[in-house]
DRENGULO-282348 format. One record per residue (C-alpha): x, y, z; residue in three letters. Coordinates in steps of 0.25 Angstrom, whole numbers, plus 5000, padded with zeros to 4 digits. Layout:
<recs>
      X      Y      Z   residu
      X      Y      Z      ALA
...
</recs>
This chain:
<recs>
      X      Y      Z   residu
   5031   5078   5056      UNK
   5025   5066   5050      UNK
   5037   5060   5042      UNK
   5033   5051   5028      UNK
   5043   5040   5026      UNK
   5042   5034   5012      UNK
   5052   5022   5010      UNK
   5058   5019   4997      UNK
   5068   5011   4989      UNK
   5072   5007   4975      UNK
   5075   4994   4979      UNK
   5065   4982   4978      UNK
   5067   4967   4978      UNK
   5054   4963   4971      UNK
   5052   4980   4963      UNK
   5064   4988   4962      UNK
   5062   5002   4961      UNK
   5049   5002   4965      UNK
   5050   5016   4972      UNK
   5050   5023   4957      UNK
   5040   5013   4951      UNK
   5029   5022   4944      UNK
   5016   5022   4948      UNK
   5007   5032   4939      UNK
   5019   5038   4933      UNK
   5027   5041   4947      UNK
   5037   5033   4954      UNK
   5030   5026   4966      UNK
   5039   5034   4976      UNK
   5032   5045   4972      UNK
   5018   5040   4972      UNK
   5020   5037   4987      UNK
   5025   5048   4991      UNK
   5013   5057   4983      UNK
   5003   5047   4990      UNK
   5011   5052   5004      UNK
   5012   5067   5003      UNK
   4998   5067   5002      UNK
   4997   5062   5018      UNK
   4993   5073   5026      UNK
   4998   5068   5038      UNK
   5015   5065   5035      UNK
   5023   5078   5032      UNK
   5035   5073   5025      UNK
   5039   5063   5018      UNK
   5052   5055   5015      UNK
   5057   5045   5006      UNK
   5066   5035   5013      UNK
   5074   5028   5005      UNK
   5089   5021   5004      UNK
   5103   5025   5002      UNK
   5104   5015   4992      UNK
   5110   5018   4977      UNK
   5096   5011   4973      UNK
   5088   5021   4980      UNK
   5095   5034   4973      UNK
   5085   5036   4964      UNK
   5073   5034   4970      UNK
   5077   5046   4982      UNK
   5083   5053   4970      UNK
   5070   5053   4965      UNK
   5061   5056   4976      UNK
   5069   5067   4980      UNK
   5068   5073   4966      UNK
   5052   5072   4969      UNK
   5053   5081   4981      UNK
   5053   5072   4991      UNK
   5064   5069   5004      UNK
   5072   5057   5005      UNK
   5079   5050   5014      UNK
   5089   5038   5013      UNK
   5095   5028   5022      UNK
   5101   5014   5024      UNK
   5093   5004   5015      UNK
   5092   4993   5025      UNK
   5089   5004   5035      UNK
   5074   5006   5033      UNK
   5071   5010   5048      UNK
   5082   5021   5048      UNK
   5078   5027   5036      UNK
   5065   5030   5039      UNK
   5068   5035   5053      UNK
   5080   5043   5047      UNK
   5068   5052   5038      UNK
   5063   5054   5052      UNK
   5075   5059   5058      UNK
   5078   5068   5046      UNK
   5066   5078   5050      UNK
   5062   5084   5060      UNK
   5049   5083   5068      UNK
   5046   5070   5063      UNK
   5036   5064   5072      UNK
   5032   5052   5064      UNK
   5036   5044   5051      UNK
   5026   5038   5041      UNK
   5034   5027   5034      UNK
   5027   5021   5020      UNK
   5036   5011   5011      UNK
   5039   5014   4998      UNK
   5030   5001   4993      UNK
   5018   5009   4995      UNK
   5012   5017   4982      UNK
   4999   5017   4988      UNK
   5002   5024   5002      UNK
   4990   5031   5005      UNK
   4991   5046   5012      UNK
   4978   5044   5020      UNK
   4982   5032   5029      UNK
   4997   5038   5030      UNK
   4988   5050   5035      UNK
   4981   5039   5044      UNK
   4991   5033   5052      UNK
   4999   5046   5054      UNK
   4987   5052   5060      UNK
   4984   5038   5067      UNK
   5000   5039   5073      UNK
   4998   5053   5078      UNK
   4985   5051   5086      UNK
   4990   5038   5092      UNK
   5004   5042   5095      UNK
   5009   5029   5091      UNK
   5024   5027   5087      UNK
   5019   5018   5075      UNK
   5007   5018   5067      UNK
   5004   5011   5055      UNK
   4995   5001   5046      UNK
   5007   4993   5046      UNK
   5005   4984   5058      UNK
   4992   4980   5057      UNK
   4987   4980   5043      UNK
   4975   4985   5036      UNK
   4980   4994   5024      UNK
   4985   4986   5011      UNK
   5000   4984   5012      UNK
   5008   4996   5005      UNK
   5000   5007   5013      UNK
   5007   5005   5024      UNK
   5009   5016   5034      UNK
   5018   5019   5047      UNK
   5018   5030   5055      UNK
   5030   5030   5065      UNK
   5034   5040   5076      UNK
   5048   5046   5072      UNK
   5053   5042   5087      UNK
   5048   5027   5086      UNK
   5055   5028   5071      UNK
   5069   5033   5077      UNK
   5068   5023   5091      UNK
   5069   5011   5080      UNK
   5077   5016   5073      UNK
   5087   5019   5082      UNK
   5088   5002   5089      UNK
   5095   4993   5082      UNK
   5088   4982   5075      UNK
   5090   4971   5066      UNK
   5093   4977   5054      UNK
   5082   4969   5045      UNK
   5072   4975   5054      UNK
   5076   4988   5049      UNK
   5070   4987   5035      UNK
   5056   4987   5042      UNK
   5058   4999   5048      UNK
   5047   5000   5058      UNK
   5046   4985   5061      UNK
   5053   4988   5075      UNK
   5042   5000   5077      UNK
   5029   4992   5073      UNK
   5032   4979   5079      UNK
   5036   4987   5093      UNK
   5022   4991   5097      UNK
   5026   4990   5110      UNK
   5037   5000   5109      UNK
   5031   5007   5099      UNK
   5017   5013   5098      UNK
   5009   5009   5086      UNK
   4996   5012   5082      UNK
   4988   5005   5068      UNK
   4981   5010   5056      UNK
   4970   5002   5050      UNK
   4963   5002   5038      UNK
   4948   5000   5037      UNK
   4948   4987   5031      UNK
   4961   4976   5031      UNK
   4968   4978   5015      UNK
   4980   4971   5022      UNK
   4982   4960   5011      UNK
   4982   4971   5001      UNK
   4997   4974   4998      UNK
   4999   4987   4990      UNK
   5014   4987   4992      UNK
   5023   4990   4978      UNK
   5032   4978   4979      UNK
   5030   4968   4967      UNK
   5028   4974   4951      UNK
   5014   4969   4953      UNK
   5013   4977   4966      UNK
   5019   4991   4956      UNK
   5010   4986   4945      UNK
   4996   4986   4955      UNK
   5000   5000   4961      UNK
   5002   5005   4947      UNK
   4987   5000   4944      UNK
   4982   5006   4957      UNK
   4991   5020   4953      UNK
   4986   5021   4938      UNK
   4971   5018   4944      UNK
   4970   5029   4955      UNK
   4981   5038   4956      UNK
   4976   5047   4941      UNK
   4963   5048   4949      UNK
   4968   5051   4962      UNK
   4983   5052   4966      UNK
   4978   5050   4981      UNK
   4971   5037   4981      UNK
   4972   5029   4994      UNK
   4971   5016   4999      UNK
   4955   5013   4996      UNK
   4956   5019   4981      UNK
   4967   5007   4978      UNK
   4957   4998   4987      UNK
   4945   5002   4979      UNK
   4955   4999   4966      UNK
   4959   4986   4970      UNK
   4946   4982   4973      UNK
   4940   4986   4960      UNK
   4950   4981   4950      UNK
   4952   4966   4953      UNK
   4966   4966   4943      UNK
   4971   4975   4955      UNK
   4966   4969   4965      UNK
   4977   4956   4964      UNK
   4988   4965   4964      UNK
   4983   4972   4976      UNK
   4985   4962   4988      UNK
</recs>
């Protein structure tokens, strides 16, 4: 079973709340997760999330929406994610997407778990050596190699990057790369600033009343097009 792991909290330094900030009439939350359903690749999906007060409302919510959620330590970013893992069974691999990212497009999801099987490697990703703008991130990482980290102890910062110890142990573990056609590497589509909610809005209220499904190349083909966007995007 291919595991989807979709991290989200309430709590932000620079946009609280962010998780249930509307986009074309729903919370984000639930624009990401239409956006991952429609991957053909990943089975499941799970919303990881924290036992914090703050975060009630937000798994209150996505549960109420149909979806499974799991929560954990706060500071414990690593375990939580590999905690989803343990919870089912027959999970072979885990695609982990943060929650900054409304515009998470289903075919490269699709690509790098296909690019994971055929290669066997314990970690794949567009993650290490970017080409895709920042905020369609994508990483694909075997259950085992997600419990072996897991399981050492670690310096305790290191934890809130929970597969800093995967990625920069190429040696240890296997990793194989997806790339994009061209480099939109210092494009940055990540929701973390008002103006960063305030572009995804405009993107949102241009493309999804025509297509709920658009990808990566209908925002590109946006941007380019509409120079008022275009300074918001990078």
């Amino acid at each position: 079973m291919i595991l989807t792991v979709l991290q989200a909290r309430m709590g932000s330094r620079r946009l609280p709340g962010k998780a249930m900030a509307t986009l074309q009439g729903e919370p984000m939350i639930i624009r990401q997760l239409e956006r991952l359903r429609s991957a053909r690749c990943p089975t499941k999906i799970i919303v990881a999330t924290s036992t914090d007060p703050s975060d009630d409302a937000l798994a209150g919510f996505v549960v109420s929406r149909g979806y499974t959620v799991h929560r954990g330590a706060g500071a414990d970013i690593l375990d939580r994610i590999a905690r989803c893992a343990e919870a089912i069974s027959s999970v072979s691999h885990v695609v982990r997407v943060k929650g900054d990212a409304p515009f998470v497009d289903p075919g490269i999801v699709d690509e790098a778990v296909r690019l994971a099987l055929a290669s066997g490697a314990a970690y794949t990703s567009n993650h290490v050596q970017r080409t895709y703008p920042a905020g369609l991130e994508v990483e694909v990482i075997t259950a085992n190699a997600l419990r072996f980290a897991a399981a050492e102890a670690r310096d305790p910062t290191a934890r809130v990057s929970p597969t800093a110890a995967i990625r920069d142990n190429p040696a240890r573990f296997s990793q194989a790369h997806l790339k994009a056609r061209r480099d939109w590497s210092h494009l940055d589509w990540r929701v973390k600033t008002a103006a960063d909610l305030a572009f995804a809005r405009s993107i949102y209220n241009a493309l999804h009343p025509v297509d709920p499904g658009f990808g990566m190349t209908d925002v590109l083909d946006l941007v380019e097009s509409h120079q008022d966007l275009a300074r918001f995007a990078a």
